[in-house]
N, C-alpha and C positions, 0 to 999 in steps of 0.2 A: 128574591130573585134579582131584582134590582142590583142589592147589594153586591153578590155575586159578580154581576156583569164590570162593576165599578173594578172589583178586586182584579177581574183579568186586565183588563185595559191598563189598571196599572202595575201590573207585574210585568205585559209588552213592555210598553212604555220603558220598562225599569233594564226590561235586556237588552232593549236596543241601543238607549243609553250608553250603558255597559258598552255594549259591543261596537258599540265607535268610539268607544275612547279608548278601549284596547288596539284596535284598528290604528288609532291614533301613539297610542305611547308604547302597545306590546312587541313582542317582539322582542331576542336575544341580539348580542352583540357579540361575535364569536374572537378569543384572540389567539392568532395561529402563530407560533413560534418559528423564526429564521433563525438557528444559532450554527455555528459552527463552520467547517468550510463547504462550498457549495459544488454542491455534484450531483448525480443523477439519480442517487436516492435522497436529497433534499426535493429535487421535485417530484419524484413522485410520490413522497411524504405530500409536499402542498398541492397537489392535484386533487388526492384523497380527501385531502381535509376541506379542501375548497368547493368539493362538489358537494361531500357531506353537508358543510354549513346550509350551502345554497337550497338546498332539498329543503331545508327547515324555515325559507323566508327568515331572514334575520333582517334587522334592521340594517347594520354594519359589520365588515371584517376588520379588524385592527390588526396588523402583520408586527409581533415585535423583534427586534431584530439588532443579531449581537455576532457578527460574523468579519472575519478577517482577507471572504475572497472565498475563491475558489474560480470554475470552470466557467469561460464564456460562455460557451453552446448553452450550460445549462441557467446562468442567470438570465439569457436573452429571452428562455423557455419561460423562466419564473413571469420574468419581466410581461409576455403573452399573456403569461395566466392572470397576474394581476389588474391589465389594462381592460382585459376584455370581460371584467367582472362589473354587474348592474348596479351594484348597491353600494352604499357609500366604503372608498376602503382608506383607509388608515395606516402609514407607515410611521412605526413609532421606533427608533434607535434610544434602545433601552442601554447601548452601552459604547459600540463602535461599528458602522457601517464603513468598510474598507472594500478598493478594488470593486469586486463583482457587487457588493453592500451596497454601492453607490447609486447603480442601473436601478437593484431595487429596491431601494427607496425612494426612490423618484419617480418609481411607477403609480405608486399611488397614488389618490387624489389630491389626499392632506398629508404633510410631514410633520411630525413633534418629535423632540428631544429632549431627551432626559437631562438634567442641570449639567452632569459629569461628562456627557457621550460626545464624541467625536467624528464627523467623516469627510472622507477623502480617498486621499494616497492610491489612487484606481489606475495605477500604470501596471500595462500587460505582462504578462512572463509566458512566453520570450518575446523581448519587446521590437521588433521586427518591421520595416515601413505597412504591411499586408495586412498583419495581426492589430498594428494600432489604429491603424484606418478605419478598419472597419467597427472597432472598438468605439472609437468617435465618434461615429455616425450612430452606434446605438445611443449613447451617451445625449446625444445633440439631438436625434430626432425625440428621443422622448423626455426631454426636459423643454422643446418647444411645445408638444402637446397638453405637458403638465402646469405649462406657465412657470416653468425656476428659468433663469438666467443658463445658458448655453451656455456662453461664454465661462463662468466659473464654473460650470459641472464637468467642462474638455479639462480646464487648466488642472483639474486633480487627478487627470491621466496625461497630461501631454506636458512635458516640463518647458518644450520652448514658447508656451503659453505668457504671456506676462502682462495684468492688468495692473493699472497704475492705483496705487495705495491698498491693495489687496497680492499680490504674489508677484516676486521677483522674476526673473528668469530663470531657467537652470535649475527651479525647484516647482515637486508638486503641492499641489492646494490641499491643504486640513484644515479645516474649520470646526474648532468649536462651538456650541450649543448657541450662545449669545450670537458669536459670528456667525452662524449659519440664518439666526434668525434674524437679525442685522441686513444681510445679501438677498433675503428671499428664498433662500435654499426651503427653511421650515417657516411653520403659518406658526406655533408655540411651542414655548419651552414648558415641562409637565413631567411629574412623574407618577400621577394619577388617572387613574382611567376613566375616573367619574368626571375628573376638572378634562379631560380629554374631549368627549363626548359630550359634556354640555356646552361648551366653546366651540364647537360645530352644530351645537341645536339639535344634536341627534337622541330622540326619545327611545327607550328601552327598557324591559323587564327586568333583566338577568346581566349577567356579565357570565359567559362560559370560554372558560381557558383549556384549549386544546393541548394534549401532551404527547410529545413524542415518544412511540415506541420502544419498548426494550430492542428490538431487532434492528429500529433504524439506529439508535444510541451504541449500539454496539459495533456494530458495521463501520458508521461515521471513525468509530475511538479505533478500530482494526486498520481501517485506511489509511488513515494518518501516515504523510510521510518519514516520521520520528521513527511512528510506531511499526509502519512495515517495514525498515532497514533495521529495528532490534530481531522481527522476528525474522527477515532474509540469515541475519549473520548468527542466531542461533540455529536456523535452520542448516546452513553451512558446516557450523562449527560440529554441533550433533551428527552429523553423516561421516564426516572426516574422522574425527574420534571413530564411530562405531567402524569405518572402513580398515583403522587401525589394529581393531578388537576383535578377536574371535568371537563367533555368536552373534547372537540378537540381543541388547539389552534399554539400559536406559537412555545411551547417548541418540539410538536410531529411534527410539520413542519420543523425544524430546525432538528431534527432526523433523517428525511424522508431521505432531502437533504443527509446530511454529508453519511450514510451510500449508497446513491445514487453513489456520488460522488465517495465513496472509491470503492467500488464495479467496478463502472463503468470505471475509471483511471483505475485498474488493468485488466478488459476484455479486454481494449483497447491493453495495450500494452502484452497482453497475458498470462498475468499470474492468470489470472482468468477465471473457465468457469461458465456456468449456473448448475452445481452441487454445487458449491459454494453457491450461492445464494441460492439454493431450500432448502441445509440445513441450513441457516438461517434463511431464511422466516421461516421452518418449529421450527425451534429452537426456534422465535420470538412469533410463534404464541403458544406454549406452555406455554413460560412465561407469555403471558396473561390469560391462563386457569388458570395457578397456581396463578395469582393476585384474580382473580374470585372467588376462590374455598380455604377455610380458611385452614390453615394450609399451612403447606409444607411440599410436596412429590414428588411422581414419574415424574408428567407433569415441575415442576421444576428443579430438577436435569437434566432432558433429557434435557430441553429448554436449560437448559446454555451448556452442552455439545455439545447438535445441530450448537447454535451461535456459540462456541469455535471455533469446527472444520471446519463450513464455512470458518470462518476469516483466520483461518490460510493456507485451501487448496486456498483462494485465492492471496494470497502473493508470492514472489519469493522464497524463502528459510523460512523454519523450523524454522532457528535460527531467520530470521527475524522476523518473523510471532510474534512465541512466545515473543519478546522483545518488541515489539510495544502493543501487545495485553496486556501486562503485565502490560507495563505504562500506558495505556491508563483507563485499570479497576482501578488501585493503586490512578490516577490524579480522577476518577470518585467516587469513594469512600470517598477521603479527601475531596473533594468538597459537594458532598452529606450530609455527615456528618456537614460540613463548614451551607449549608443551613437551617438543620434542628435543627443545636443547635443557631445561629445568624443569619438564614432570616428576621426574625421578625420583627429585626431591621431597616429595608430597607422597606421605601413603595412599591418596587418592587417588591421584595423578598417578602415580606409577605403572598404574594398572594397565594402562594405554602405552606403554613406553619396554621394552625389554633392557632389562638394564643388567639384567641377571647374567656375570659369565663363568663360562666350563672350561675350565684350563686343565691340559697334562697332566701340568703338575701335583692338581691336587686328585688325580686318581682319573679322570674323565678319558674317555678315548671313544669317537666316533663310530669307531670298527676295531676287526682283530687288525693289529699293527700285522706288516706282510715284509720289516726288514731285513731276515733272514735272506731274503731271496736276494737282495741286491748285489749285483757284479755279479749272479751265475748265468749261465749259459742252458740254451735248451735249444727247442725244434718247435716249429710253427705248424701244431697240431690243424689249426684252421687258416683262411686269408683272415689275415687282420687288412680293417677299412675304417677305420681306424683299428675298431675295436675287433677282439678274436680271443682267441684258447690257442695258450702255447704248452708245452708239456717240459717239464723238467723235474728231474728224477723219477720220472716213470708217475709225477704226479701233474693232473689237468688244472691249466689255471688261466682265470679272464685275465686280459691285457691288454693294452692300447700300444700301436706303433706311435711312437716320439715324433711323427708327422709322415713319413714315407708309405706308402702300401708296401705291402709283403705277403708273397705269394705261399701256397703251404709247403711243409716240409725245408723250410730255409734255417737254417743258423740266426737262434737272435742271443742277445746280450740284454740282461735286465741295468737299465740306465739311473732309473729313478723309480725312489716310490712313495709314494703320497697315501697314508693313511692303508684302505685298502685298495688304490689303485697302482698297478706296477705296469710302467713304463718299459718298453724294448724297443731295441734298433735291431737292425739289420746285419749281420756278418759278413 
């Protein structure tokens, strides 16, 4: 019985142990990835991920991070999200923190850099006195709270910054890994995440590496402004062709898509809504009125307008909108032109182009030829206004007055005649 009692007291004994040194060393270490440009589905990719980690107690977030920029609004978000986080976090530039890159990594608590990684070059587009102001002021207020130097976190967005033995005037601040860690920018240089975490003392289980999305990976590659002005300009080029082309076929499929795609890449990662869209649809389905309807007018001007201003309220920025939009009608136009002066030449091409022609001579004729009649004489069976039935030889025939009205029963002369059109005047 005795013996018994011995064995539980030390089996407690044995868990409680246990269970404060877990206390003490368990616990994950989540690493949530920053890559690419930064926009409103980069945050709410790290919202998601950030709340998830936090639900699991972890010991520390490590943010790593390989990004060229992107949107204020949305790194000042990032920047929020990462400040206002409990546990220890970790901004690790695994390769180049640029622009928007800048803000956050310096929002965390600790900076590390990879041997090869770079950051800086954080000047706004469009760089405007409003836009950089306030740019600064992120910049400055949270590299005082982070403990980095102010002063070189401004000069890698403000060029007329200029500290003496570190950055000239007239130019922004990039600091490599040494330099950065040199200035106080980063606490260590590291390409380990084990030597990361124990040079901050932080004890842990696991190491769990968090992965972006197929949905946000694709979205991100769809928005791209490379990649939205190839699909604007096939988007273009496909509609043009098919407007060319009797039918429905591949060219207005290949439209469909690319504008699908562009459209859809930008909802995704939010910088598109379904206002977007409906003024394009509505803009689209204009310019087919105005293809319908001879001439060009109103339903034309409005279409392009319509299309314009979708494209561009679905984009990130203005400036971008408008540069993409630009190249993509400029690349549509040379090409258009490209097809309709030398498709012909192309079995393939040709198809879109009429090149085919029907001459007289080789047997071809419109209508029955009507030159028999020319230079006789008749009686104006109806008013011609222009058009009418004159009679001659007791036979009824259409006819157009040469420009005059003429009333019926009047003397006319056949003038001219075109094909099966014959011409009279007046007597």
């Amino acid at each position: 019985m005795k013996n018994r009692k011995w064995l539980f007291c030390f089996l407690v004994i044995f868990l409680l142990i246990n269970s404060i040194s877990y206390s003490e060393n368990g616990g994950n270490v989540y690493v949530i990835p920053i890559k690419g440009e930064i926009n409103k589905a980069t945050y709410h990719f790290l919202k998601n991920a950030v709340d998830d980690a936090l639900s699991k107690n972890p010991k520390a977030i490590i943010f790593e991070i390989d990004t060229y920029g992107g949107l204020i609004n949305e790194a000042e978000k990032i920047k929020n999200l990462i400040m206002d986080i409990k546990v220890p976090t970790i901004s690790f530039v695994n390769n180049k923190a640029e622009s928007a890159g800048v803000l956050i990594t310096i929002s965390s608590q600790n900076v590390v850099m990879a041997k090869s990684s770079t950051i800086g070059s954080a000047e706004t587009i469009p760089n405007n006195e409003k836009t950089m102001s306030l740019w600064l002021s992120f910049l400055r207020d949270t590299a005082e709270i982070r403990g980095r130097d102010p002063q070189i976190i401004q000069a890698m967005a403000d060029r007329d910054i200029e500290i003496e033995g570190i950055i000239e005037g007239g130019k922004l601040l990039n600091l490599n890994s040494r330099e950065a860690k040199a200035y106080g920018i980063s606490d260590l240089i590291s390409d380990d995440y084990g030597e990361i975490l124990d040079y901050f003392n932080i004890k842990y289980s696991n190491i769990v590496e968090v992965e972006e999305g197929a949905e946000i990976k694709i979205a991100k590659f769809l928005s791209n402004p490379y990649i939205s002005t190839i699909l604007l300009t096939l988007g273009f080029i496909g509609m043009i062709i098919e407007i060319f082309t009797p039918g429905f076929g591949v060219r207005g499929t290949l439209s469909i898509i690319a504008f699908a795609l562009f459209f859809g890449g930008n909802m995704l990662v939010g910088n598109s809504e379904w206002t977007s869209i409906i003024l394009f649809v509505a803009g689209l389905i204009l310019l087919i009125i105005e293809v319908m309807v001879p001439g060009f007018g109103l339903p034309g001007i409005s279409g392009i307008i319509l299309v314009s201003i979708g494209i561009v309220f679905s984009m990130a920025s203005l400036s971008t909108a408008i540069l993409s939009l630009s190249v993509a009608l400029i690349i549509t136009v040379i090409i258009t032109i490209f097809l309709i002066k030398y498709g012909y030449k192309s079995p393939f091409l040709s198809k879109i182009i009429l090149s085919t022609e029907q001459k007289n001579e080789s047997g071809y004729t419109s209508a029955n030829p009507r030159e028999e009649y020319l230079g006789k004489e008749g009686i104006s069976a109806t008013e011609l206004r222009p058009s009418g039935i004159i009679e001659i030889d007791g036979q009824r025939i259409d006819a157009l007055s040469e420009g005059s009205y003429i009333e019926k029963n009047k003397k006319v002369k056949v003038v001219k005649v075109e094909g099966s059109k014959i011409f009279v005047r007046r007597l």
